[in-house]
BAMAR-240758 format. One record per residue: residue in one letter; x, y, z of N, C-alpha, C in turn. Coordinates in steps of 0.2 Angstrom, whole numbers, padded with zeros to 4 digits, always signed. Each point is the difference from the previous one (the first is absolute). Layout:
BEGIN
aXYZXYZXYZ
...
This chain:
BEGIN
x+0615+0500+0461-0005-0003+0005-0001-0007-0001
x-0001-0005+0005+0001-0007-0002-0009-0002-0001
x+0002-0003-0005-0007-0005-0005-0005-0002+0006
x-0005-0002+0000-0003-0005+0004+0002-0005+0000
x+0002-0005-0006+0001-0007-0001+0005+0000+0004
x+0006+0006+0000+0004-0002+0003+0002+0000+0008
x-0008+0005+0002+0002+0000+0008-0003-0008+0002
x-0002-0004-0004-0005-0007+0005+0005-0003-0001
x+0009+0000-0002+0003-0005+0001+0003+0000+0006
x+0002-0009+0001+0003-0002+0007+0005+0002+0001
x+0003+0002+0006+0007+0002+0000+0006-0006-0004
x-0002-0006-0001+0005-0002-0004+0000+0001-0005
x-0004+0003-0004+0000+0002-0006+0001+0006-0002
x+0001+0004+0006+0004+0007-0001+0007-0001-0002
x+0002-0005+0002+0008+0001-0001+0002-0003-0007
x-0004-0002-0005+0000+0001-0006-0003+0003-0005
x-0004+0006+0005-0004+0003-0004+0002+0007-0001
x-0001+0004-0006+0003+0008-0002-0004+0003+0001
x+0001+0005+0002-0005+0005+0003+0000+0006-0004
x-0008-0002-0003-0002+0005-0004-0004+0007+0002
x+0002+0005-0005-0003+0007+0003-0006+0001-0006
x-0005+0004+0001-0003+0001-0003-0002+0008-0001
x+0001+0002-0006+0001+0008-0002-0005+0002-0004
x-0004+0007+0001-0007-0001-0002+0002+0007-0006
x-0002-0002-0007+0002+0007-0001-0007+0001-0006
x-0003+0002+0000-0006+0005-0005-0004-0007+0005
x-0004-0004-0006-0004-0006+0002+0003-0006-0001
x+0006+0001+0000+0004-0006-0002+0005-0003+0007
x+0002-0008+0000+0004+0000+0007+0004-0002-0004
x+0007-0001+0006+0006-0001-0007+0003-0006+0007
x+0003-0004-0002+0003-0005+0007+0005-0001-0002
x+0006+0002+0006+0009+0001-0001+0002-0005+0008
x+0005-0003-0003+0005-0003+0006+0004+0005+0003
x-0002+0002+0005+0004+0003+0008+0004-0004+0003
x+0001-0006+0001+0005-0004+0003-0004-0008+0002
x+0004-0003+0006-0001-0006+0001-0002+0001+0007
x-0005-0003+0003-0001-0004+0005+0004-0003+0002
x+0000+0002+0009+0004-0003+0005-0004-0003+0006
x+0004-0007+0004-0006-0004+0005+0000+0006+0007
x-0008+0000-0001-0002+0004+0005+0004-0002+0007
x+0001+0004+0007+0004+0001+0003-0004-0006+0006
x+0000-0005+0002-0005-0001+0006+0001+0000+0006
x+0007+0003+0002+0004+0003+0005+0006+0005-0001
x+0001+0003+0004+0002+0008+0001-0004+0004-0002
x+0005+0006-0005-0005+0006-0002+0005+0001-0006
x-0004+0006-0005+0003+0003-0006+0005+0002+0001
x+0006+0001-0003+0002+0006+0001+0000+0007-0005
x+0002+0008+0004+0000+0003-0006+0003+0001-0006
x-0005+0001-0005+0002-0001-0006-0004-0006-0002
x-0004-0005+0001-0002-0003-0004-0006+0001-0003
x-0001-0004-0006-0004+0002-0005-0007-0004+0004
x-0007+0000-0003-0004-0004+0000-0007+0003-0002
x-0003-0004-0002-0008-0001-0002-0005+0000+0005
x-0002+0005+0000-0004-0001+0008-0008-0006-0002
x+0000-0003+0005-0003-0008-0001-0007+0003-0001
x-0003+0006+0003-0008+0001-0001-0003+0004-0005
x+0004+0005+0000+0001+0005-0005+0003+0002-0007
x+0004-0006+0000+0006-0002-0007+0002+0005-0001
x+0004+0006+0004+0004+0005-0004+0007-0001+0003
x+0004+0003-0005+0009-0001+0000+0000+0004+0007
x+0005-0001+0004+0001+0004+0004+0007-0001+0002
x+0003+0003+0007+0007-0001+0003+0001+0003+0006
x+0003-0006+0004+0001+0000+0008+0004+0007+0000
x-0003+0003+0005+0005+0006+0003+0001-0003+0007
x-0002-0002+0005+0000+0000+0006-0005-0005+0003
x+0001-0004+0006-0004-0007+0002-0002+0005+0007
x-0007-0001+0003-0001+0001+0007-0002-0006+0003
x+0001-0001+0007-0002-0001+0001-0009+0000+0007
x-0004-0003-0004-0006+0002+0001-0006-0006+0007
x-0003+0002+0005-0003-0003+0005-0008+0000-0004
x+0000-0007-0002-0009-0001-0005-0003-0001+0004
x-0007+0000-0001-0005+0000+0006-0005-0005-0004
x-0001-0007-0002-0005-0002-0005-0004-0004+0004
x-0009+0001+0000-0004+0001+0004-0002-0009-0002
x+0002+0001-0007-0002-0009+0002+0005-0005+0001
x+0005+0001+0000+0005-0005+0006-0002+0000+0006
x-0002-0006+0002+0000-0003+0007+0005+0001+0003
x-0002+0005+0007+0006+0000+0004+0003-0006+0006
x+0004-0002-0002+0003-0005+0003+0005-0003+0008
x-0002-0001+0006+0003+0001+0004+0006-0002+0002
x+0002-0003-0004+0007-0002+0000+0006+0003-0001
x+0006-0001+0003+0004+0005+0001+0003+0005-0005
x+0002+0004-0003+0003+0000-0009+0005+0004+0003
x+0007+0003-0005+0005+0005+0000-0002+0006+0001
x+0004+0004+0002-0004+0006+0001+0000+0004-0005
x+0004-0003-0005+0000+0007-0008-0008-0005-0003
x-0003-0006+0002-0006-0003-0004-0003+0004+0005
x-0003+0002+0008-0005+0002-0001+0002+0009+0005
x+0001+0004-0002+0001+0006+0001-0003+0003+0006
x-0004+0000-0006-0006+0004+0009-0008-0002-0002
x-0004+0004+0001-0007-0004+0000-0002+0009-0002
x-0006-0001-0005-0006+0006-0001-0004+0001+0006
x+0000+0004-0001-0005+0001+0008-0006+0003-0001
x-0001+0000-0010-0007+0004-0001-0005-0006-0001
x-0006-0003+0003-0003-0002+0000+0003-0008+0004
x-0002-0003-0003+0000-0008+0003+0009+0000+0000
x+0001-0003+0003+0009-0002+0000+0000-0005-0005
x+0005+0003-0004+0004-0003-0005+0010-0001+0001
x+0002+0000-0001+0006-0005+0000+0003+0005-0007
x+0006+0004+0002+0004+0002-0005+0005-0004-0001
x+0003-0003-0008+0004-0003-0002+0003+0003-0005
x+0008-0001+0002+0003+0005-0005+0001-0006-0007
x+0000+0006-0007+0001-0001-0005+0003+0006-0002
x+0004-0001-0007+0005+0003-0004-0004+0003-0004
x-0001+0009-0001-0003+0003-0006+0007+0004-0005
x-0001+0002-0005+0004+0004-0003-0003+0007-0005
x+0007+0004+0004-0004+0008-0004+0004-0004-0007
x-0004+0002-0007+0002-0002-0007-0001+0009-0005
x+0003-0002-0003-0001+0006-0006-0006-0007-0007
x-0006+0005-0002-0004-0003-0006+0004+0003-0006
x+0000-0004-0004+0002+0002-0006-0007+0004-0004
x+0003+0006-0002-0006+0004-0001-0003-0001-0007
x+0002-0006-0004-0002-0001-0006-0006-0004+0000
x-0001-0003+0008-0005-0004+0000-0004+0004+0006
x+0000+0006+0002-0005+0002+0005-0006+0000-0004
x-0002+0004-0006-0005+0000-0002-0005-0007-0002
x+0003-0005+0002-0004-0006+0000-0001-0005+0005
x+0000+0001+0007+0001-0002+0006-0003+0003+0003
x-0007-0005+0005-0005+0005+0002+0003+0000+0008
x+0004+0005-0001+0003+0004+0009+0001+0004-0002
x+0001+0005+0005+0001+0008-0002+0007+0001+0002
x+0005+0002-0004+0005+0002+0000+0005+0003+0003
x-0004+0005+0004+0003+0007+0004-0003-0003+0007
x+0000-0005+0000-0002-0005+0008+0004+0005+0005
x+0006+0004+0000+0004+0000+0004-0001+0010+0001
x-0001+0001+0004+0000+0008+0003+0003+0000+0005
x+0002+0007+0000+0002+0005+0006-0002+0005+0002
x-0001+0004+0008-0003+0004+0001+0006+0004+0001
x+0003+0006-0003+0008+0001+0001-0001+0008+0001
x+0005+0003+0001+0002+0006+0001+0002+0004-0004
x-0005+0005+0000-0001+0005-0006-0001+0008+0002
x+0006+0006+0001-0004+0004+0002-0004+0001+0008
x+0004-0001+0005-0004+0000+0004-0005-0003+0001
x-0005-0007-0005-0003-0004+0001+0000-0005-0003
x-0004-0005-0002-0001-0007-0002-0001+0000-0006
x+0000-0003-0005-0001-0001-0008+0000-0007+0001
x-0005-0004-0002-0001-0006-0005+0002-0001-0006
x+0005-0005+0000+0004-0004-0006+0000-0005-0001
x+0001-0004-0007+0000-0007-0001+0006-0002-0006
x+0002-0005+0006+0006-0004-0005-0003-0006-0008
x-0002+0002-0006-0002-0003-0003+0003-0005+0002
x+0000-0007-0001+0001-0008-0005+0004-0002+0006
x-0002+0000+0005+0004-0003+0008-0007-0002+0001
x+0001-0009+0002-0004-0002+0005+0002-0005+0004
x-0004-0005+0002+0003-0006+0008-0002-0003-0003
x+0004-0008+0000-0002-0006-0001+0002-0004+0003
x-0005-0006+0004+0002-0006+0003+0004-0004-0004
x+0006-0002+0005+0004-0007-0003-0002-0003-0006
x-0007-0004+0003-0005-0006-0005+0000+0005-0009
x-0003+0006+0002+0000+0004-0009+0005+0002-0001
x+0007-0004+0000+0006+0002-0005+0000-0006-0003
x+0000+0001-0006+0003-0006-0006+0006+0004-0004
x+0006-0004+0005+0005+0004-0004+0004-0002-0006
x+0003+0003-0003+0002-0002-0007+0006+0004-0003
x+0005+0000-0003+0007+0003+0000+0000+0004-0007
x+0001+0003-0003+0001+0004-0010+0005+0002-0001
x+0004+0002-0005+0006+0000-0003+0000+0009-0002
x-0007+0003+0004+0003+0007-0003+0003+0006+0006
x+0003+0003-0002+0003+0004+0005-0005+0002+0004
x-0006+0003-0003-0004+0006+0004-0008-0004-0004
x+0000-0008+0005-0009-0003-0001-0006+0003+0004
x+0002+0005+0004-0008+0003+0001+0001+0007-0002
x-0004+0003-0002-0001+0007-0001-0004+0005+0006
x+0003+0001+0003-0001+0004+0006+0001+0007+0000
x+0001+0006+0000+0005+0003+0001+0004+0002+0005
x-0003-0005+0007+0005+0000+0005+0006-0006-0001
x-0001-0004-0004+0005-0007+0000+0006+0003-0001
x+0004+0005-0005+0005+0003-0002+0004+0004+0007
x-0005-0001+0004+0003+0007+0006-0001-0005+0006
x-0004-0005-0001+0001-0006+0005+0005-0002+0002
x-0001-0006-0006+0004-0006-0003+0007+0000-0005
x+0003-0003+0001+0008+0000-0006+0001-0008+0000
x+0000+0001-0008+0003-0006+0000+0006-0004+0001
x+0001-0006+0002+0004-0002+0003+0000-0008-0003
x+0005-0001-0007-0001-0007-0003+0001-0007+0006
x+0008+0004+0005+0000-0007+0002-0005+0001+0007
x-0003+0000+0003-0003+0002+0003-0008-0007-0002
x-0003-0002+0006-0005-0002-0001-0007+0001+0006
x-0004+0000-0004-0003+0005-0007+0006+0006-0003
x-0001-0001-0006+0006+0007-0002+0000+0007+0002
x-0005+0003+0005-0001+0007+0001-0001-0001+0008
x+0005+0006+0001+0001+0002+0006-0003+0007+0003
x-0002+0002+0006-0001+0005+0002+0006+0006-0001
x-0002+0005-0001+0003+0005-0001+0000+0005+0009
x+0004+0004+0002+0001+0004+0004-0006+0002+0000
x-0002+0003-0005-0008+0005-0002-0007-0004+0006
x-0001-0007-0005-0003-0006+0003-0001+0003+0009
x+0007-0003+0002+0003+0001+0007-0004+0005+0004
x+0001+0004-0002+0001+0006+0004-0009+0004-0001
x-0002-0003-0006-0010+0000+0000-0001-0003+0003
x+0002-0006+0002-0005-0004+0006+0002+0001+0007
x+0005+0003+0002+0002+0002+0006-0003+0006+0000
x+0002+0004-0003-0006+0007+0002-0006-0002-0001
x-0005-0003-0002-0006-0001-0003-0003-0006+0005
x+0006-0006+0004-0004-0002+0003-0006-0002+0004
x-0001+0007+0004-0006+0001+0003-0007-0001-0003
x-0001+0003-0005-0003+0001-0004-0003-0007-0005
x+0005-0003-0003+0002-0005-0005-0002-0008+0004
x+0001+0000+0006+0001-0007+0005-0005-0003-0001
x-0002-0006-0003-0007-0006+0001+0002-0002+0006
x-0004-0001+0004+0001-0004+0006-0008-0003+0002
x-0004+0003-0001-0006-0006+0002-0003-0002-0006
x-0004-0007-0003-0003-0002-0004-0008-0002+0003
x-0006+0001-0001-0004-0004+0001-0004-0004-0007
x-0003-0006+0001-0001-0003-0004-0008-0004+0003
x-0005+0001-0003-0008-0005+0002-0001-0001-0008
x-0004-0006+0001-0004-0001-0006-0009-0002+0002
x-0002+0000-0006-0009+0000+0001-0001-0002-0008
x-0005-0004+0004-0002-0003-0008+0006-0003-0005
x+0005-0001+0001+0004-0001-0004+0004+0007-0006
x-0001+0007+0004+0004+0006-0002+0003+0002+0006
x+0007-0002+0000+0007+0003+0002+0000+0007+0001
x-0001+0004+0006+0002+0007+0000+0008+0001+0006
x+0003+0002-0002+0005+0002+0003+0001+0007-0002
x+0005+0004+0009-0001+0004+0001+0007+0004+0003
x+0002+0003-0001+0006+0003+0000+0000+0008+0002
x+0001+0003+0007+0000+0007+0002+0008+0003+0001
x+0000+0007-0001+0002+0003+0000+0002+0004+0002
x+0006+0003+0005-0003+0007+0003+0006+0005-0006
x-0004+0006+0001+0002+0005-0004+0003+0004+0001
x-0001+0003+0006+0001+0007+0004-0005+0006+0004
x+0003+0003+0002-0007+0003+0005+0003+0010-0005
x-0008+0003+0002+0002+0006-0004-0005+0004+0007
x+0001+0005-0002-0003+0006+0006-0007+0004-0004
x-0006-0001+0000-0006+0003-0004-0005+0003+0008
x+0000+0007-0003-0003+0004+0005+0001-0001+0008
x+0008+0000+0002+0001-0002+0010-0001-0005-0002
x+0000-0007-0003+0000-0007+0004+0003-0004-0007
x+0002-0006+0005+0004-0004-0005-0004-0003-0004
x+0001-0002-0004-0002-0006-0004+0004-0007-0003
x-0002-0004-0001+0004-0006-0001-0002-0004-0003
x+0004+0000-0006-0002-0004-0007+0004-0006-0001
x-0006-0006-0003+0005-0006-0002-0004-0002-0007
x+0004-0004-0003-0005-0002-0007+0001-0009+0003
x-0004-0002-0004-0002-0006+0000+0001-0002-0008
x+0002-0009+0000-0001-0001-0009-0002-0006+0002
x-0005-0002-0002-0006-0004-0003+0001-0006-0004
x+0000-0007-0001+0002-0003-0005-0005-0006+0002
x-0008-0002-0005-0005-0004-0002+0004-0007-0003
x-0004-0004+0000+0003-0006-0004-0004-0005+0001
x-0004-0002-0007-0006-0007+0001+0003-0005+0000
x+0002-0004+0005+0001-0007-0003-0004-0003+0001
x-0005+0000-0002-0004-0005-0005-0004-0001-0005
x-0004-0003-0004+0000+0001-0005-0007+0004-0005
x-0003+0001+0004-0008+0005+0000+0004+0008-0002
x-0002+0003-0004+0002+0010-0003-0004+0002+0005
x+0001+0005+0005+0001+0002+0005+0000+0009+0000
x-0005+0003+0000+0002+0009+0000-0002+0004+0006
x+0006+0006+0001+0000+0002+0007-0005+0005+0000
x-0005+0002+0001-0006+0004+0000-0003+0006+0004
x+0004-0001+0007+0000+0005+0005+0006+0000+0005
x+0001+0002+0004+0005+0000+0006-0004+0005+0005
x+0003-0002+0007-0002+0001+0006+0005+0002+0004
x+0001+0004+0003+0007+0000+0006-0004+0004+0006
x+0005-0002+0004-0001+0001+0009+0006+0004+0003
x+0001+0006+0000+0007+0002+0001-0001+0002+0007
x+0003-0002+0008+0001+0002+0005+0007+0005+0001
x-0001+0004+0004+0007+0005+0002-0002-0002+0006
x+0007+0001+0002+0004+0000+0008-0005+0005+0003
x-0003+0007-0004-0002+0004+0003-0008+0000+0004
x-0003-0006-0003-0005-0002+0001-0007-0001-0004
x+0003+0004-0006-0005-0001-0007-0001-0004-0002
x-0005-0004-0002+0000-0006-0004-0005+0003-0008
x+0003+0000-0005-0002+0003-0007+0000-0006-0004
x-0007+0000-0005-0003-0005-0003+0000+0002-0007
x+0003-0003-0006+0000+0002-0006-0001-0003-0004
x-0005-0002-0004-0003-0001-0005-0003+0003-0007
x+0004-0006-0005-0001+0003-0007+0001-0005-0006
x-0003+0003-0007+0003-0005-0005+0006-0003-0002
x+0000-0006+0001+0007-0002-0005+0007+0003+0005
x+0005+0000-0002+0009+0001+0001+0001+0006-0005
x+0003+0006+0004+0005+0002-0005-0004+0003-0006
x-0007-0002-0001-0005+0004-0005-0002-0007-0005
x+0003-0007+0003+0002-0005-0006-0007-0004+0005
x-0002-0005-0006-0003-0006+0005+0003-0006-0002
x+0006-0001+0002+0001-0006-0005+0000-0006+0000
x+0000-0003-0005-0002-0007-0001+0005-0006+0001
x-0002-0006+0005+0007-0003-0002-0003-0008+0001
x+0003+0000-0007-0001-0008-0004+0004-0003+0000
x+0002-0005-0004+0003-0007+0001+0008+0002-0004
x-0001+0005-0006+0004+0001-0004+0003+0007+0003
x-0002+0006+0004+0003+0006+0005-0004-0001+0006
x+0003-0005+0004-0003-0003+0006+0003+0005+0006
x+0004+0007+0000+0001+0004+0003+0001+0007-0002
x-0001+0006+0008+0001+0004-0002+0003+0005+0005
x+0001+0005-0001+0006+0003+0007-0002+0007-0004
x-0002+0004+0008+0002+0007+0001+0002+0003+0005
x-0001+0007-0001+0003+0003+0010-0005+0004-0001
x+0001+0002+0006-0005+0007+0003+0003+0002+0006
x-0002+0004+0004+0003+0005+0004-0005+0003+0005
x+0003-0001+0006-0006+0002+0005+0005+0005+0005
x-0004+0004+0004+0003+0003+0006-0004+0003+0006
x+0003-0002+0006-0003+0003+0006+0002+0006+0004
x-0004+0002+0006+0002+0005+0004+0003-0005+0005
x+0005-0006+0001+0002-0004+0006+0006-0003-0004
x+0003-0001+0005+0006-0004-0002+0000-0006-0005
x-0004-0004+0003-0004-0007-0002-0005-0002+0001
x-0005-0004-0004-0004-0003+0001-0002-0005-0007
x-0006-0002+0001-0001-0007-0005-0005+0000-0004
x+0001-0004-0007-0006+0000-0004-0001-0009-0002
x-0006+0000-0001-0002-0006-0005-0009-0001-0002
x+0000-0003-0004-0006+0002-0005-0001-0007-0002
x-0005+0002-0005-0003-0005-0006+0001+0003-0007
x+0001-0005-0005-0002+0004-0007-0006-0005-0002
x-0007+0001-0002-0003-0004-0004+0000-0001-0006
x+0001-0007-0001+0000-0005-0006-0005-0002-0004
x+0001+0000-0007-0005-0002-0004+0000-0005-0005
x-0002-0009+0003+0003-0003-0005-0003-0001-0005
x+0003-0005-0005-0004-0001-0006-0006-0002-0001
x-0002-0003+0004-0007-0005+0001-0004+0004+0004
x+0002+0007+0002-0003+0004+0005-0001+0002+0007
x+0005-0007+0002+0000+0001+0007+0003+0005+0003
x-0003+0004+0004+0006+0005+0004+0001+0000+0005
x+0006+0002+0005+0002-0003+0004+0005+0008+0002
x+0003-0001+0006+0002+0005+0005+0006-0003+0000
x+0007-0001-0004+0007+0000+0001+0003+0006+0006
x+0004-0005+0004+0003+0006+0007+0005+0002-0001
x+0002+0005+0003+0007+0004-0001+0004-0001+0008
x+0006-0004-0003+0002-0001+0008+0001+0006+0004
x-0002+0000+0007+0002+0005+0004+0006+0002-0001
x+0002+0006+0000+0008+0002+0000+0001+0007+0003
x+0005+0001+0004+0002+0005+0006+0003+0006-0004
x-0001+0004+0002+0005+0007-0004+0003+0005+0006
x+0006-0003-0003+0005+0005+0005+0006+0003-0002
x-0001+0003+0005+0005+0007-0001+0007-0001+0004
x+0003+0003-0005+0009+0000+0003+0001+0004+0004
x+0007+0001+0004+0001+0006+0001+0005+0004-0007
x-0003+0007+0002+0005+0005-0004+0004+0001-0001
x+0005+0000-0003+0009+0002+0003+0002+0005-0006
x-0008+0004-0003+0001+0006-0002+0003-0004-0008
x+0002-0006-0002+0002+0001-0006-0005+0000-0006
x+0004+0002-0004-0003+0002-0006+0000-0006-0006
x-0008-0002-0002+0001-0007-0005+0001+0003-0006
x+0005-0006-0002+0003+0005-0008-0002-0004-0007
x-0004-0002-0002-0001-0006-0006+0004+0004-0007
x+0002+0007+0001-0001+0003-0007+0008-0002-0001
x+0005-0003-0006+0006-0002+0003+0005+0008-0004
């Protein structure tokens, strides 16, 4: 996992810098060289197989696959000038118009020697799959999304640098090859089946008070409960203070509207069962949850309240985000390899 000292260096001084892991064993830490730092990309995209340091979270990971993704961020001024059509996609249509812009995210494998010390939840990634004539709930541990900007990539001299237990069934090494690791048939043929299910395609992003919440939906799949459908999506979470006042999340608020006409209100303590705090030294935080309707589609957005350190508290907003449903084409999501 990368140091603190080492994540406040400038990209020029990544390209001379060694990128240290850090390994926690009884009450003691041990610091081992993993490889070298490489200049972050500041055009195109990763490709699969490379290594990196994720910029917020400092765990080892590895590009499996780039999407690309329409972000919806409420404090960009919308601009009327003309842009390309891959810069501005489509438009949100949940609440105020905002202006979609594409950017480059990546499904990654976590190296699982540092999940225990990374505050995001690890099993980010679920399916609602077929089981028996019904639906069963699954999660692919140590798979998550990151934007372009949180890759700090960096190269290592060992055949098998992340510990996944999907890496070996993924990935194969490939010396001459750059990055050295190539996708495997296996790889392939997950994401094609999987897909549906797997796809990032909208981002939203609002800030308040200087906490970053961005917002990431899913659809899951539809299951059959007593004569009628229902339709499930998870949602993953991700807080982040930039600035420099300690900052804890204390309640949440949500608004959930269905296509079907229902408008449900849910309120309670904390995330997740957590309340968590985010300081200057773990200035973020990321989970999922899961929600589902009797309609196709429809929309959520909320507040969490904030508690800072000088006591001020404050109503952080959760950008408006649409949830929608695919069509069925009857397939079956597969995560189990």
């Amino acid at each position: 996992m990368l140091s603190s000292c080492t994540r406040t260096l400038s990209s020029t001084k990544l390209l001379r810098c060694t990128v240290i892991s850090v390994a926690h064993y009884t009450s003691n830490y041990r610091l081992a060289e993993v490889g070298k730092f490489e200049s972050p990309k500041l055009t195109g995209k990763y490709e699969t197989g490379q290594l990196f340091l994720h910029r917020v979270f400092g765990y080892r990971g590895v590009v499996l696959f780039p999407w690309l993704a329409r972000v919806y961020d409420r404090d960009v001024p919308n601009k009327k000038e003309s842009k390309p059509i891959e810069e501005s996609m489509n438009y949100n249509q949940v609440g105020k118009e905002v202006k979609g812009r594409a950017h480059t995210y990546y499904q990654v494998l976590i190296d699982s020697r540092d999940c225990p010390y990374i505050r995001a939840q690890t099993e980010a990634v679920t399916f609602l799959g077929n089981q028996d004539n019904g639906r069963t709930l699954y999660a692919v541990p140590g798979l998550d999304y990151i934007g372009h900007e949180d890759v700090m990539p960096y190269v290592a001299g060992s055949k098998r640098p992340i510990r996944h237990d999907l890496f070996d069934k993924f990935l194969a090494y490939a010396p001459e090859k750059d990055p050295p690791f190539g996708a495997r048939e296996t790889l392939i043929a997950w994401q094609e089946r999987n897909h549906p299910w797997l796809e990032l395609s909208d981002v939203h992003k609002e800030t308040t008070e200087n906490i970053r919440v961005t917002v990431i939906p899913f659809y899951m799949g539809c299951r059959e409960s007593q004569n009628a459908n229902v339709y499930w999506w998870r949602y993953c979470i991700r807080l982040e203070n930039l600035g420099d006042l300690t900052v804890q999340l204390r309640e949440r608020h949500w608004r959930i509207f269905s296509l079907s006409g229902t408008l449900e209100t849910v309120r309670g303590r904390g995330v997740v069962g957590q309340e968590p705090v985010l300081s200057s030294q773990q200035p973020a935080f990321q989970y999922s949850s899961h929600v589902s309707l009797q309609a196709p589609s429809g929309h959520m957005w909320g507040t969490f309240r904030m508690e800072r350190e000088d006591g001020f508290t404050f109503d952080c907003r959760i950008p408006p985000f649409s949830l929608e449903s695919k069509q069925d084409d009857n397939s079956q999501p597969s995560g189990i390899i």
